[in-house]
N, C-alpha and C positions, 0 to 999 in steps of 0.2 A: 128552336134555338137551344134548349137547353137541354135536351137528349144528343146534338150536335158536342155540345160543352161537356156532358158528361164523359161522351165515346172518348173526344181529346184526351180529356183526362184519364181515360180508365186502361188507355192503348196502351201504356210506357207501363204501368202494375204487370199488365197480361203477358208483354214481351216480355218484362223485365223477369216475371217468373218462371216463364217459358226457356229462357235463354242460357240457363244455370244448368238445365238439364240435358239442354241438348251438347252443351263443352264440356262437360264431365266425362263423355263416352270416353272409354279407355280403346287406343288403336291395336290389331292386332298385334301389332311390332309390341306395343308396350307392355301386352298380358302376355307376347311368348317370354320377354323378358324379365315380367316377373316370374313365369312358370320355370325358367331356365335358372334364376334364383335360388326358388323356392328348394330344386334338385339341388344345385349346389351346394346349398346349407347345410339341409340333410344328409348328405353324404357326407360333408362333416363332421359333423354330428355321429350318425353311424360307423366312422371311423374310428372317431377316437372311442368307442365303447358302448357305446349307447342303444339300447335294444332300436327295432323298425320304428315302433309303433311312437317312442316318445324322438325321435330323431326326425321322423314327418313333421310330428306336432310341432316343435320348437325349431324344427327349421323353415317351416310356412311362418311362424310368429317373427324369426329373426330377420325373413325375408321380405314381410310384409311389415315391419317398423323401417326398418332400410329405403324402401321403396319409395322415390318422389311420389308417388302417385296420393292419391286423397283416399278416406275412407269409400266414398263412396265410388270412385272411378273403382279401387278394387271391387269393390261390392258387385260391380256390373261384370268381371270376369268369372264366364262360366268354366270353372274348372273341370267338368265332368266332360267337354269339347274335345276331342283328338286333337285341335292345333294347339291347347294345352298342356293335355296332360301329356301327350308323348313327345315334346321337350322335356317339363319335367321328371318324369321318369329315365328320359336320356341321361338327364345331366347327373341324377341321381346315381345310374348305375354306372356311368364312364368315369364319375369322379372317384366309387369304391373301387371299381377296375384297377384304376391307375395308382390308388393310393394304399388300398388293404384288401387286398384280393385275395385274399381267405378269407374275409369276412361276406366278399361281396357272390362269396359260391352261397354263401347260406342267406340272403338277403331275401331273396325271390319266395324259400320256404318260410322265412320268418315274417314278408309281407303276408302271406296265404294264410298261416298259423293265425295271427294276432288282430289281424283285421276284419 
C-alpha cells in the first residue's frame, strides 16, 4: 500500500516536470518568424551604416528581445537549418535591395570578408 501511495504521489512531480518541456517546443511557423525578424533588423541595421558583422549581431539581439517567444523556446531553434536560415538571409538581403542597394552590392563580400 504504501509503494501504491508513494507512485500517486510521485506521478503529478514527474508529469509535472515532464510537461514544461514538451510546450516550450518552438513551431516551425514561429522560428521562420523569428528567422524572418532576425533578417529584417539586420538589414536595418546595415542600412543605416553599420558594418555586416555588427548588423547580424544587433539585429539577432534586437530580434530576439522583441520576440514573444521565451528563452528557452528560442534556445531550441536550430538556426544553422535551411528552413531557417534561408528566411533569414532573404529578408536580410530583400530589405538592403529595396532600401540601400549600393550597400547591399557589397554585403555578400563583406559577409565572406568578416565572418
Amino acid at each position: 500500500m504504501r509503494l501504491i501511495n508513494h507512485f500517486i504521489a510521485s506521478t503529478p512531480l514527474v508529469v509535472f516536470a515532464v510537461l514544461p518541456l514538451s510546450l516550450s517546443a518552438v513551431t516551425i511557423k514561429q522560428g521562420v518568424e523569428l528567422a524572418n525578424s532576425i533578417g529584417l533588423q539586420s538589414g536595418k541595421l546595415y542600412c543605416s551604416g553599420k558594418s555586416a558583422r555588427e548588423s547580424i549581431e544587433k539585429g539577432t539581439a534586437k530580434a530576439m528581445s522583441e520576440a514573444t517567444l521565451s528563452m528557452d523556446e528560442i534556445n531550441s531553434v536550430d538556426f544553422a537549418q535551411d528552413v531557417y536560415s534561408v528566411p533569414m538571409i532573404e529578408s536580410l538581403y530583400s530589405y538592403t535591395i529595396d532600401n540601400c542597394p549600393a550597400r547591399a552590392k557589397r554585403l555578400w563580400r563583406e559577409i565572406n570578408e568578416t565572418m
